[in-house]
VMD Tcl script that builds the backbone (N, CA, C; Angstrom):
set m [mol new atoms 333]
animate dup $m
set s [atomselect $m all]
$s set {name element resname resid chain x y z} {
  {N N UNK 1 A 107.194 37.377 79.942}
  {CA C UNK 1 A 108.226 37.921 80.797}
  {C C UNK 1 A 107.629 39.024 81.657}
  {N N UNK 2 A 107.683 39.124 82.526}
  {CA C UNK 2 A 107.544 40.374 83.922}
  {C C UNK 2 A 108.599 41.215 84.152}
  {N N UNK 3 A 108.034 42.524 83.961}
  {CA C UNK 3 A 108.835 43.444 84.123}
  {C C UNK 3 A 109.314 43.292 85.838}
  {N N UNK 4 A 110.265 43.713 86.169}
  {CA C UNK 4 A 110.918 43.736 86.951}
  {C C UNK 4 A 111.263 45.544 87.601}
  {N N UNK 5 A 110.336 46.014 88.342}
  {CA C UNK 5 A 110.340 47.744 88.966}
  {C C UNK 5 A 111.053 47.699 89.525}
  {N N UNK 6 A 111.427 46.603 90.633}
  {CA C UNK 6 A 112.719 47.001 91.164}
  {C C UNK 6 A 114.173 47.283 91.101}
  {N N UNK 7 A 113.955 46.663 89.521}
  {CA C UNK 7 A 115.796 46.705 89.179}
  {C C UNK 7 A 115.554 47.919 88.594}
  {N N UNK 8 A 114.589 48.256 87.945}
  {CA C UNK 8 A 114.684 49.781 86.952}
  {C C UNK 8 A 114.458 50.690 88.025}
  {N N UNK 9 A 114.141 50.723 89.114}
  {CA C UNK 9 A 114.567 52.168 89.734}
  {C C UNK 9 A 115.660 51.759 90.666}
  {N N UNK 10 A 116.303 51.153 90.448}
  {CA C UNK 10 A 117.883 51.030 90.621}
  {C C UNK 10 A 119.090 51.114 89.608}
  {N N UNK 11 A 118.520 50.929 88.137}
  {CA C UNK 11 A 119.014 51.462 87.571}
  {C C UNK 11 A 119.033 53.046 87.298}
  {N N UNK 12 A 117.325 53.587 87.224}
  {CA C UNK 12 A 117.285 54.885 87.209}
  {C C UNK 12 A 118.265 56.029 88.247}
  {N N UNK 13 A 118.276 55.050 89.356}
  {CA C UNK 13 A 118.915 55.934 90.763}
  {C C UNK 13 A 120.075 55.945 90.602}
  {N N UNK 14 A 120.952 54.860 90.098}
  {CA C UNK 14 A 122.310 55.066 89.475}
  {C C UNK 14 A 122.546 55.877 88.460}
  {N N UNK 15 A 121.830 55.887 87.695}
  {CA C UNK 15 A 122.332 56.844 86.597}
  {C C UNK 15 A 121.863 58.277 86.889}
  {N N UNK 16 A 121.054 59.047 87.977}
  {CA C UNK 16 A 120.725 60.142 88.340}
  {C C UNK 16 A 121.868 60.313 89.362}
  {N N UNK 17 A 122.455 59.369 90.225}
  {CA C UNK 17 A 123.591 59.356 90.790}
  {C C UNK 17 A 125.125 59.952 90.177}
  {N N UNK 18 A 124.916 59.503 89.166}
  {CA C UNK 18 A 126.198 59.353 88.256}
  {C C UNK 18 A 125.983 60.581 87.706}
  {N N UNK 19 A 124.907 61.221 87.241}
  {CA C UNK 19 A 124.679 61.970 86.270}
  {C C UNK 19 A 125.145 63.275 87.215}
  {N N UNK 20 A 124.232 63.692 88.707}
  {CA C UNK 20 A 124.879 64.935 89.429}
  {C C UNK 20 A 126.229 64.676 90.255}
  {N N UNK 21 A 126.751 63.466 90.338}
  {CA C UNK 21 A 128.662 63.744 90.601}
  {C C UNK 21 A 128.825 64.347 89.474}
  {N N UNK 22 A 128.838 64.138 88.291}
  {CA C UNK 22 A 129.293 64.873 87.420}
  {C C UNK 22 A 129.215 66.227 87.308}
  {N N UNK 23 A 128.370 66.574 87.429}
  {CA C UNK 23 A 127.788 67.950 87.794}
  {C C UNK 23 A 129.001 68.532 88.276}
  {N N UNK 24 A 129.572 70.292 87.668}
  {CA C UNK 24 A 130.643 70.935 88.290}
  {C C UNK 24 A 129.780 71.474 89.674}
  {N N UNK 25 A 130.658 71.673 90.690}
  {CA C UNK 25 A 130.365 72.189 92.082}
  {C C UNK 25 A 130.320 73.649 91.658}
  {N N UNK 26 A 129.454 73.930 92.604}
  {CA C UNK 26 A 128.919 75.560 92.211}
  {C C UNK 26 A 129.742 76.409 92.639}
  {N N UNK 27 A 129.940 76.959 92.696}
  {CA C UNK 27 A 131.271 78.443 92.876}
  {C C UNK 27 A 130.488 79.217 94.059}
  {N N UNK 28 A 130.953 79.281 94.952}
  {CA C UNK 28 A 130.562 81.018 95.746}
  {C C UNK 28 A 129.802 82.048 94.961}
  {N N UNK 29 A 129.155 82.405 95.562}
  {CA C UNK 29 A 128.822 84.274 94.562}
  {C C UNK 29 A 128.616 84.513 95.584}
  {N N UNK 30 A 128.866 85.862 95.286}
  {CA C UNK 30 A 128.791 87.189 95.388}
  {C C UNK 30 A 127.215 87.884 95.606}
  {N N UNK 31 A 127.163 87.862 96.522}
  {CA C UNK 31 A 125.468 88.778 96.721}
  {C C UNK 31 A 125.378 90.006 97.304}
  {N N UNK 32 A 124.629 90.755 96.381}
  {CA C UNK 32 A 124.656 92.407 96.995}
  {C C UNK 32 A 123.275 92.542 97.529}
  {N N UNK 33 A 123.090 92.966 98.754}
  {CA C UNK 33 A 121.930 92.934 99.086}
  {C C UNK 33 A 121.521 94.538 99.671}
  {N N UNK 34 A 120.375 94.992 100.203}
  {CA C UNK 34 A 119.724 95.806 100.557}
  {C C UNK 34 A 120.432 97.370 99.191}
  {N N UNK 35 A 120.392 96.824 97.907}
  {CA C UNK 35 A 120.845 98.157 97.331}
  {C C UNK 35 A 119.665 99.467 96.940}
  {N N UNK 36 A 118.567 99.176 97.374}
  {CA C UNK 36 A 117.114 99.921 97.353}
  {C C UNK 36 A 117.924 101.042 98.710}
  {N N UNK 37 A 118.849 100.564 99.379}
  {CA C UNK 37 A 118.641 101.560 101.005}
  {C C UNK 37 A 119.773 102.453 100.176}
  {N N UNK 38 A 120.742 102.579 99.188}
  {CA C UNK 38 A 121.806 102.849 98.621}
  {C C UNK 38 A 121.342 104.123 98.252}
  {N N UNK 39 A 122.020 105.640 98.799}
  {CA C UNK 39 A 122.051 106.856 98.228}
  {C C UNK 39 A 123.715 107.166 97.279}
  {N N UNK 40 A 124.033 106.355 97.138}
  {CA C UNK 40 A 125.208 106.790 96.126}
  {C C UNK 40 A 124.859 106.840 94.666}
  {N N UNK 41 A 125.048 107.482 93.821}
  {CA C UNK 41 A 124.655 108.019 92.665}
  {C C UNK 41 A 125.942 108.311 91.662}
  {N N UNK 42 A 125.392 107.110 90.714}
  {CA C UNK 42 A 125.995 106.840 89.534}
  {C C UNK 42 A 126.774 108.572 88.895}
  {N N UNK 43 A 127.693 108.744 89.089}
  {CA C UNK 43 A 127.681 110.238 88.322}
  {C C UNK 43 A 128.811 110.085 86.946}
  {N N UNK 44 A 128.884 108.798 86.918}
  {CA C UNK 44 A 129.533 108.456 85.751}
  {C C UNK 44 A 131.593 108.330 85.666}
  {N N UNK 45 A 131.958 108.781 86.817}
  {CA C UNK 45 A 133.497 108.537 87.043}
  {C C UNK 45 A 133.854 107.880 88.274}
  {N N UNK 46 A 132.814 107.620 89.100}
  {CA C UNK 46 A 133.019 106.434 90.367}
  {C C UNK 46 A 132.921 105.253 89.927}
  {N N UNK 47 A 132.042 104.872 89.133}
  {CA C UNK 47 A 131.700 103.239 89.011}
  {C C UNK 47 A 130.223 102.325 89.966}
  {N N UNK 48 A 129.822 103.297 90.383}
  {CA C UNK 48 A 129.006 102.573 90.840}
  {C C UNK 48 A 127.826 103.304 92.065}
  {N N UNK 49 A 126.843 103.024 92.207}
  {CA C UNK 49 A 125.439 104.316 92.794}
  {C C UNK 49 A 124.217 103.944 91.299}
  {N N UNK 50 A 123.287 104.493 92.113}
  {CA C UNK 50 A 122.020 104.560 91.254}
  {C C UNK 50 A 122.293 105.625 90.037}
  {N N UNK 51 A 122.195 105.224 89.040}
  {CA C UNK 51 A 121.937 106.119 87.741}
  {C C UNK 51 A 120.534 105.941 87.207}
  {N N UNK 52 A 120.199 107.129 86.344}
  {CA C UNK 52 A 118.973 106.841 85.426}
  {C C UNK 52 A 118.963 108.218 84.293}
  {N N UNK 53 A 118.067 107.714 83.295}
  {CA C UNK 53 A 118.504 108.371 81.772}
  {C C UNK 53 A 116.865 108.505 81.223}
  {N N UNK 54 A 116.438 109.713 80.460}
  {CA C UNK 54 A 115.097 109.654 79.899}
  {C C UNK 54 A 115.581 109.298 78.280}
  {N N UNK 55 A 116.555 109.709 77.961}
  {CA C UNK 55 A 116.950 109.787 76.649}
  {C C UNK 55 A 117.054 108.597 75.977}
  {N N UNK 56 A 117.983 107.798 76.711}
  {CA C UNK 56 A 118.035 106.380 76.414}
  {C C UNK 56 A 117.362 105.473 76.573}
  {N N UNK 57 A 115.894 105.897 77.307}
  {CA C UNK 57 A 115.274 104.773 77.421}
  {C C UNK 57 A 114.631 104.398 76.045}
  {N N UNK 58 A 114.038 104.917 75.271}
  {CA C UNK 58 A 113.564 104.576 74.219}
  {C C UNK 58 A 111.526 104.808 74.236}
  {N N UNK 59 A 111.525 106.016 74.936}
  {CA C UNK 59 A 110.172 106.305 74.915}
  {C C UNK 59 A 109.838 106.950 73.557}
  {N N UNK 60 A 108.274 107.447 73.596}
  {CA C UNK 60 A 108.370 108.236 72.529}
  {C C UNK 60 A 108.576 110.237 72.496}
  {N N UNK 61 A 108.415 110.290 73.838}
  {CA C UNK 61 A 108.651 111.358 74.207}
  {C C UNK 61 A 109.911 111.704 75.231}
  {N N UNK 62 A 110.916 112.616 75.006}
  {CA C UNK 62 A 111.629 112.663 76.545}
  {C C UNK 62 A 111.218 114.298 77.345}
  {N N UNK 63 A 110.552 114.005 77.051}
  {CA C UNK 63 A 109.900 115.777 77.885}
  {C C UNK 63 A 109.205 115.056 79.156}
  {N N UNK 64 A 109.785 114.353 80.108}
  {CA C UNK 64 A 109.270 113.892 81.452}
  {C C UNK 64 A 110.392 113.803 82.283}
  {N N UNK 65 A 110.385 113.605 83.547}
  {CA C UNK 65 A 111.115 113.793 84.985}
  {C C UNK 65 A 111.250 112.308 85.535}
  {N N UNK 66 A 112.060 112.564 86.132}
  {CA C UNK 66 A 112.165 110.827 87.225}
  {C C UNK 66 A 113.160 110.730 87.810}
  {N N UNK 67 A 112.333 110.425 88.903}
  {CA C UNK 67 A 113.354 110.531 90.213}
  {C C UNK 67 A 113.394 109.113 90.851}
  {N N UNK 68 A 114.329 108.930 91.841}
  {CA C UNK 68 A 113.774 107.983 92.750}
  {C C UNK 68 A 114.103 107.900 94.356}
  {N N UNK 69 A 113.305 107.554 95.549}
  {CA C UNK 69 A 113.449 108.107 96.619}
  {C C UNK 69 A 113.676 106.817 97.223}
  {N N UNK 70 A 115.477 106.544 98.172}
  {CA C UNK 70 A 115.345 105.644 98.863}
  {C C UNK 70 A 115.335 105.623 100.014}
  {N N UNK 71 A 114.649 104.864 101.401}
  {CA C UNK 71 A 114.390 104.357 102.572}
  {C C UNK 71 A 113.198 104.588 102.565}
  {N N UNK 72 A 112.143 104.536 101.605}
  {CA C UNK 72 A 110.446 104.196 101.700}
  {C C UNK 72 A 110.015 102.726 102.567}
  {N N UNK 73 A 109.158 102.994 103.819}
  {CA C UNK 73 A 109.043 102.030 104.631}
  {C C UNK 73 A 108.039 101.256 104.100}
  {N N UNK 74 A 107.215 101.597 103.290}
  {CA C UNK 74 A 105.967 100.643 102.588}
  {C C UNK 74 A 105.702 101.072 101.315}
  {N N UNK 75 A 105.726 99.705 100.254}
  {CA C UNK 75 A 105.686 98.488 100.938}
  {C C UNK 75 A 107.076 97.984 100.568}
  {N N UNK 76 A 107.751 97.404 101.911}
  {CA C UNK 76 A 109.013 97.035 102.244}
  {C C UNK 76 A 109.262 95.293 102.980}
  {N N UNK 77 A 109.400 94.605 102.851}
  {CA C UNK 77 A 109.457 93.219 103.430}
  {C C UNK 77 A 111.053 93.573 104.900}
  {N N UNK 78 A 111.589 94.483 104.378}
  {CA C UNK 78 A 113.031 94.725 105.124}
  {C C UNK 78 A 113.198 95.962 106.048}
  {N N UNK 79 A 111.497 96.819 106.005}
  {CA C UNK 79 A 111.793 98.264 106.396}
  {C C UNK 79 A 112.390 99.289 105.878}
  {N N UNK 80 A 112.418 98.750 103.938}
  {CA C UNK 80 A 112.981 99.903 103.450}
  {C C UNK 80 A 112.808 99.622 101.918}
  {N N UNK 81 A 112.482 100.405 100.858}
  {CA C UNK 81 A 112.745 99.791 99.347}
  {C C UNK 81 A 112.342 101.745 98.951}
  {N N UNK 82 A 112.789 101.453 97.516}
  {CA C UNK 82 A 112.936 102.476 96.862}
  {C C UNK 82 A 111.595 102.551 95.770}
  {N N UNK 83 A 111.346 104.274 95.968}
  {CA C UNK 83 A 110.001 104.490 95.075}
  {C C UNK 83 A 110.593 104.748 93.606}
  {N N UNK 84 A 110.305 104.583 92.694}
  {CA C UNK 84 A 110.930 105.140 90.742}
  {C C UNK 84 A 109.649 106.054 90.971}
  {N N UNK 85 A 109.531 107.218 89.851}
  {CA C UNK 85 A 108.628 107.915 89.851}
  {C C UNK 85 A 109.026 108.633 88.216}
  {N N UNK 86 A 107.698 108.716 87.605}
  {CA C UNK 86 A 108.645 109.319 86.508}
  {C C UNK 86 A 106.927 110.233 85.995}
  {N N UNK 87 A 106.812 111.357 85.431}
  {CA C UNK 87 A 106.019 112.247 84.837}
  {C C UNK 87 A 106.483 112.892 83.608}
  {N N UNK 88 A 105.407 113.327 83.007}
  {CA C UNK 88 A 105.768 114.166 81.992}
  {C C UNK 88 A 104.527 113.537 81.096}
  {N N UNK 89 A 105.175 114.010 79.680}
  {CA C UNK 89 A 104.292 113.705 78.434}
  {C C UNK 89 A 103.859 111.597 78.096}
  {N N UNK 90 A 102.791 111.857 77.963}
  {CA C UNK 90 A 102.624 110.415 77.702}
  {C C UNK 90 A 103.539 109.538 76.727}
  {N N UNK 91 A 103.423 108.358 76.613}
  {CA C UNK 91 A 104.770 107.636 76.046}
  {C C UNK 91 A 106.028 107.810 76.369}
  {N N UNK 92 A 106.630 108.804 77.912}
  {CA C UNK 92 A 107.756 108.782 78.006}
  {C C UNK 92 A 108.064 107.492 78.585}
  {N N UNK 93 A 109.264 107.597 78.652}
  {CA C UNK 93 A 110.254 106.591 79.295}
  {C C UNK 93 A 110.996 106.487 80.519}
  {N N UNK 94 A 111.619 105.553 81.077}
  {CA C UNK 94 A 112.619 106.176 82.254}
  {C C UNK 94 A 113.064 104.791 82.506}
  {N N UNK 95 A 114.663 105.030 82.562}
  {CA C UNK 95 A 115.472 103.753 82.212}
  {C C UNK 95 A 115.963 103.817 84.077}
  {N N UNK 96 A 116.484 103.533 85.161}
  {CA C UNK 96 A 117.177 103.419 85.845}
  {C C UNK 96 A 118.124 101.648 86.478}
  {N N UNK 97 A 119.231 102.012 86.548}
  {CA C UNK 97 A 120.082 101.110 86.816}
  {C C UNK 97 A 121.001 101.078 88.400}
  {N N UNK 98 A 121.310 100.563 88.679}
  {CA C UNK 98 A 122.177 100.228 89.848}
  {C C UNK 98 A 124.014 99.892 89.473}
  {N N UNK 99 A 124.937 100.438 89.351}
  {CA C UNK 99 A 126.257 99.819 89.303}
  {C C UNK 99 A 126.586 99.732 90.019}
  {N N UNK 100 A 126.989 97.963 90.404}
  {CA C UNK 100 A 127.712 97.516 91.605}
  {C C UNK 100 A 129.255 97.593 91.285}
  {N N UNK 101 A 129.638 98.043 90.889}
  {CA C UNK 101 A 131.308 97.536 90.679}
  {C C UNK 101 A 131.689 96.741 89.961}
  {N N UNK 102 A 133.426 96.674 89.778}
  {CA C UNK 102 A 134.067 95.587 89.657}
  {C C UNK 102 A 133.781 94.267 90.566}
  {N N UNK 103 A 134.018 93.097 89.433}
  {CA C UNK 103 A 134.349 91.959 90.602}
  {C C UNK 103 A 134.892 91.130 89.940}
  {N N UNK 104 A 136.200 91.169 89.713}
  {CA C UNK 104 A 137.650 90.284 89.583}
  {C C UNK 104 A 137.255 88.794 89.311}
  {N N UNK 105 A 136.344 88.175 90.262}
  {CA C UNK 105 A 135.961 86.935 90.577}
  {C C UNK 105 A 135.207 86.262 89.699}
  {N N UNK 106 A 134.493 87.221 89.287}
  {CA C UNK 106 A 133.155 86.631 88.485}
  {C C UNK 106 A 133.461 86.278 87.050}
  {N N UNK 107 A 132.405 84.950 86.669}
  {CA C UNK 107 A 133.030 84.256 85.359}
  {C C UNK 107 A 131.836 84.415 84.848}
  {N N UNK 108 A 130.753 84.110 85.509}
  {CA C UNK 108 A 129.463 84.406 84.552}
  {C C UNK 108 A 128.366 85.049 84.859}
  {N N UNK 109 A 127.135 85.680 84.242}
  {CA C UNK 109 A 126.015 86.269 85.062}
  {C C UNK 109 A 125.174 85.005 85.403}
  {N N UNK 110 A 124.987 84.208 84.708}
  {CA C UNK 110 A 124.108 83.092 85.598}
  {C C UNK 110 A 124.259 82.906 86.496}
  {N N UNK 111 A 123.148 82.167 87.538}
  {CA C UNK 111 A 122.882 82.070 88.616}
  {C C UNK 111 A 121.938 80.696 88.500}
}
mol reanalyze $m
mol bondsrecalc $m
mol representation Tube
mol addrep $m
């Protein structure tokens, strides 16, 4: 008997067919972009700005500093990104985060 290639990648193409209709349609998101250019600062009763913490990061020391400076032109792909900077005793730490807000909309973090 002879295999037959042409019916099996007609079967294969049907069932890769079948397989992404099924597939749920992707949802909109939500994209936050240029938040490196962002001087608003997390101060803990707005909800949202750059925050950062030595304590919580989990170094072995918190006797160090850290800052971070945004609209640094290099190196920037956009004409702008943000420097982290952190000093002090060796093994410190430095945690920083971004809070974007609420968003009502959103069902999952995947992407």
């Amino acid at each position: 008997m002879k295999f037959n290639w042409g019916k099996c990648a007609v079967v294969v193409c049907a069932v890769l067919f079948c397989a992404t209709a099924a597939w749920p349609a992707r949802t909109p998101t939500t994209r936050y972009s240029n938040l490196e250019d962002s001087s608003a600062e997390d101060d803990g009763t707005n909800g949202l700005g750059w925050g950062s913490c030595i304590e919580c990061a989990g170094g072995g020391s918190n006797n160090a500093s850290i800052a971070s400076s945004p609209f640094q032109t290099t190196p920037a792909k956009d004409g702008a990104s943000r420097n982290f900077s952190i000093s002090g005793d060796p093994y410190s730490n430095g945690l920083w985060w971004y809070k974007i807000g609420p968003n009502n909309a959103a069902t999952t973090s995947r992407t």
